[in-house]
C-alpha positions in Angstrom: 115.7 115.7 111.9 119.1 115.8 113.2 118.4 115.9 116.7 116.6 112.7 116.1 120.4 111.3 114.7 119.2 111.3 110.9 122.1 112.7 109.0 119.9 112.7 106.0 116.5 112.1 104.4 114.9 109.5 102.0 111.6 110.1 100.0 109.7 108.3 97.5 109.4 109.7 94.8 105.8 108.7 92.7 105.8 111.5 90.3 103.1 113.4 92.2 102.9 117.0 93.4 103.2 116.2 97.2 106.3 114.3 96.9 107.7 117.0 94.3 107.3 119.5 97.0 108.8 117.2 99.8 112.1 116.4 97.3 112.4 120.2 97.0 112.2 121.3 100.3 114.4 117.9 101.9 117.4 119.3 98.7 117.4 122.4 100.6 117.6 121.0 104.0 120.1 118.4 103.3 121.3 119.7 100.3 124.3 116.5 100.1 122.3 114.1 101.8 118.7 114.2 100.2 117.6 110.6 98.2 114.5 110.1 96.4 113.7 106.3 95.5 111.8 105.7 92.6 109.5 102.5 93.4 107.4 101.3 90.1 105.0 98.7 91.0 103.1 97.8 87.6 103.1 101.6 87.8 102.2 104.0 84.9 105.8 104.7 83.0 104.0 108.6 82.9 104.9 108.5 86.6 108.4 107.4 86.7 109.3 109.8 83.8 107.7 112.7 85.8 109.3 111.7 89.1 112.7 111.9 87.0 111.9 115.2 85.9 111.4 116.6 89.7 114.5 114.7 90.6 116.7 116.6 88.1 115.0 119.7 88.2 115.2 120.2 92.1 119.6 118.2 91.8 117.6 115.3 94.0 120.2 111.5 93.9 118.0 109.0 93.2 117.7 105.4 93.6 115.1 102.9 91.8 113.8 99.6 93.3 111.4 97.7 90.6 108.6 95.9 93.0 106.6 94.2 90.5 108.5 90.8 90.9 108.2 91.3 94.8 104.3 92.3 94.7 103.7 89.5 92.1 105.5 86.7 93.9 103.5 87.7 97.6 100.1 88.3 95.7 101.1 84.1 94.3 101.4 83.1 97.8 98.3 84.7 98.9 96.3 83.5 96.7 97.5 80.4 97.8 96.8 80.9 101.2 92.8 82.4 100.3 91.4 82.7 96.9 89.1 85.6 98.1 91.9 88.2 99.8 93.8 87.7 96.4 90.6 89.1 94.6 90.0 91.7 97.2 91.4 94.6 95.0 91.6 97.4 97.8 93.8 95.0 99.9 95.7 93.7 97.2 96.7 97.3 96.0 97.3 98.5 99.5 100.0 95.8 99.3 101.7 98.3 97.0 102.5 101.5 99.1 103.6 98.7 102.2 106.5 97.2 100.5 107.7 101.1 99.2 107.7 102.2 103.2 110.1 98.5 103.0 111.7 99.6 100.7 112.0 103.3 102.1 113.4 102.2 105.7 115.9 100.0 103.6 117.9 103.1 102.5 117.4 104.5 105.2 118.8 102.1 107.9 121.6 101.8 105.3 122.5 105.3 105.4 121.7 107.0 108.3 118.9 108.6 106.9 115.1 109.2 108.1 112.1 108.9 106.0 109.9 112.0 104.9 106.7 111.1 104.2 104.3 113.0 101.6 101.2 113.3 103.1 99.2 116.5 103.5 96.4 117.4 106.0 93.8 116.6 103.7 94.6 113.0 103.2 95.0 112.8 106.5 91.9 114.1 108.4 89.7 112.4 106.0 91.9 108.9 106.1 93.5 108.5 102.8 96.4 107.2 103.3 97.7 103.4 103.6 98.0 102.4 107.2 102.0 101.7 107.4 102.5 101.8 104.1 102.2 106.2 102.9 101.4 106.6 106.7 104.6 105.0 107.7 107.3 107.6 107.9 109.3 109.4 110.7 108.6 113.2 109.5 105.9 114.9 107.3 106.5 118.2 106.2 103.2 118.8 104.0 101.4 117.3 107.6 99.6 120.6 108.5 98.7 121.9 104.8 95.8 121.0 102.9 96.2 120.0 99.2 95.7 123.8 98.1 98.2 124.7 100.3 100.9 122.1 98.9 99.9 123.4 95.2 100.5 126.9 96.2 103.9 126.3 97.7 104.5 124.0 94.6 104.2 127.0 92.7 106.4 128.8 94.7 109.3 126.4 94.8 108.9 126.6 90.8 107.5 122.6 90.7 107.6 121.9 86.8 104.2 122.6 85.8 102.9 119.1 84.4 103.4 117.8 87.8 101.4 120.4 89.3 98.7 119.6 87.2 98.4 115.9 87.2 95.3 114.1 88.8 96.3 113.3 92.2 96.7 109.5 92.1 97.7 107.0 94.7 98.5 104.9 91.4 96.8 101.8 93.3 95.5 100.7 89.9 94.5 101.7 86.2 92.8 104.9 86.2 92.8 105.4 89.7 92.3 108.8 91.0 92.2 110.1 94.8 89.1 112.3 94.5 87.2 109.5 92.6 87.8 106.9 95.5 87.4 109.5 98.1 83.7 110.7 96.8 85.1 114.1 96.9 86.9 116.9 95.3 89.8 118.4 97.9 88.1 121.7 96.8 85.7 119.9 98.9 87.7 118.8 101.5 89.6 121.5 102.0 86.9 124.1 102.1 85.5 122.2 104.7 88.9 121.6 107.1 89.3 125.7 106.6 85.5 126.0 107.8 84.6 127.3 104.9 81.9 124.9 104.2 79.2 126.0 106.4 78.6 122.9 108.6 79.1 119.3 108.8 80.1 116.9 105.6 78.4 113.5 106.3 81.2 111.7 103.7 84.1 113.3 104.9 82.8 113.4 109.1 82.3 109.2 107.9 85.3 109.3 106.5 87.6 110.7 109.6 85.9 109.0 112.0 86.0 105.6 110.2 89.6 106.3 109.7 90.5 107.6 113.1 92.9 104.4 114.1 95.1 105.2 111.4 96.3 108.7 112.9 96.8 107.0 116.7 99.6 104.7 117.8 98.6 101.7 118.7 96.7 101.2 121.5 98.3 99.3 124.9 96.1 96.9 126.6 95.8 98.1 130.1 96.5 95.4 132.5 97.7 96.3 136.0 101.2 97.4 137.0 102.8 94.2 137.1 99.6 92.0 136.6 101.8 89.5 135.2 104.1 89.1 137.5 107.3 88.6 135.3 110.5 90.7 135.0 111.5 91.1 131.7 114.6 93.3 130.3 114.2 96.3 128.2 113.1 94.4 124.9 111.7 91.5 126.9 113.6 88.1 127.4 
C-alpha cells in the first residue's frame, strides 16, 4: 500500500464479519492511519451498533456519513426520469453500495489514504458483489479466502463473537440475506471452489460465468494504431 503512495487505509465498515476482519488487520498495518466509515443507508440500526463494536474493540477512528437523504433524493429523480428503473428493486438497491465506494474515495482523496475493500473469494468467483460499488476498491485483503476462511481468521483475530455469527447480509433491503439471493449456502460454495464438491455446480458455474465482466477491467475497443489519425496529450485534449 505504500509503494502505491497511500499513507493510510479507509474501509467501510457495515457491521459484517468481512469488514470486521479487514478493520483488524488494516489497525495493524497502519496502526495511526486506519479509518473505518460507517455509511447507514435506511440500514438496520443492529448494523451500525455492531460495526461500532468492531471499531472500538479492534481502537479503529471512525467516521459516519448518513446516505439516506442522498439515495432518497437520486431514487426522486429517477423516478422521474422512468417510472419502471425506480421499481426495479435490485437496481435500486445496488444504488446503495455505489454511493458508499463515493463516499469511501472521499476520505480517501482527502487524506492520502487508499480504499480496502471487503470482499472474499467466494463473493467473488460466483459474482456477488456490486459492480463499482463493493467491487470498487484499490486493495482486498480477504481477495484469495473463501468465507470459511475469513471466519476462521475472524476467530483468530478475536472478532467479537455476535459479529461472527450474524447472517451475511449485503443489507440491500429488509431481510436480505447473501445465501438466500445467491441460491446457495457458502458451505456450498466453498466446498466447491476447494474442489471438494465432486464436479460441476450448474448455479454457481451460471453464476461466474454470467458474472465474469465484473472481475475484468474494462474492455478497449481495438481500432488500429492510430486509426483516428489525431494526436492527443496524455489525458486527451
Amino acid at each position: 500500500m505504500r509503494l502505491s503512495g497511500g499513507i493510510g487505509v479507509a474501509v467501510g465498515l457495515s457491521g459484517g464479519i468481512d469488514s470486521a476482519v479487514v478493520a483488524a488487520l488494516a489497525k495493524r498495518a497502519f496502526p495511526h492511519h486506519a479509518l473505518g466509515v460507517l455509511l447507514p443507508c435506511h440500514s438496520d440500526p443492529r448494523d451500525g451498533e455492531d460495526a461500532l463494536l468492531v471499531a472500538h474493540h479492534f481502537g479503529v477512528a471512525t467516521a459516519t456519513v448518513d446516505l439516506g437523504g442522498v439515495f432518497d433524493l437520486l431514487l426522486e429523480q429517477l423516478g422521474k426520469a422512468s417510472t419502471e428503473l425506480a421499481d426495479d428493486r435490485l437496481a435500486v438497491a445496488n444504488i446503495k453500495p455505489r454511493l458508499r465506494m463515493s463516499t469511501l474515495y472521499a476520505f480517501a482523496n482527502h487524506l492520502g489514504y487508499r480504499v480496502l475493500g471487503t470482499g472474499n473469494r467466494s463473493e467473488r468467483e460466483a459474482g456477488y458483489f456490486t459492480k463499482y460499488g463493493d467491487g470498487g476498491a484499490d486493495f482486498l485483503p480477504l481477495g484469495a479466502l473463501t468465507k470459511s476462511q475469513v471466519r476462521a481468521l475472524a476467530e483468530h483475530l478475536e472478532v467479537p463473537r455476535r459479529v461472527i455469527d450474524k447472517p451475511p447480509s449485503a443489507g440491500l433491503w429488509s431481510g436480505q440475506t447473501d445465501e438466500g439471493e445467491m441460491g446457495v449456502t457458502y458451505e456450498e460454495l466453498d466446498a466447491y471452489l476447494m474442489g471438494m464438491a465432486g464436479g460441476a455446480h450448474p448455479v454457481i458455474d451460471a453464476m461466474h460465468q454470467a458474472s465474469q465482466h465484473k472481475r475484468e477491467l474494462p474492455k478497449i475497443a481495438p481500432f488500429p494504431e492510430g486509426g483516428t489519425g489525431e494526436t492527443t496529450g496524455p489525458r486527451g485534449r
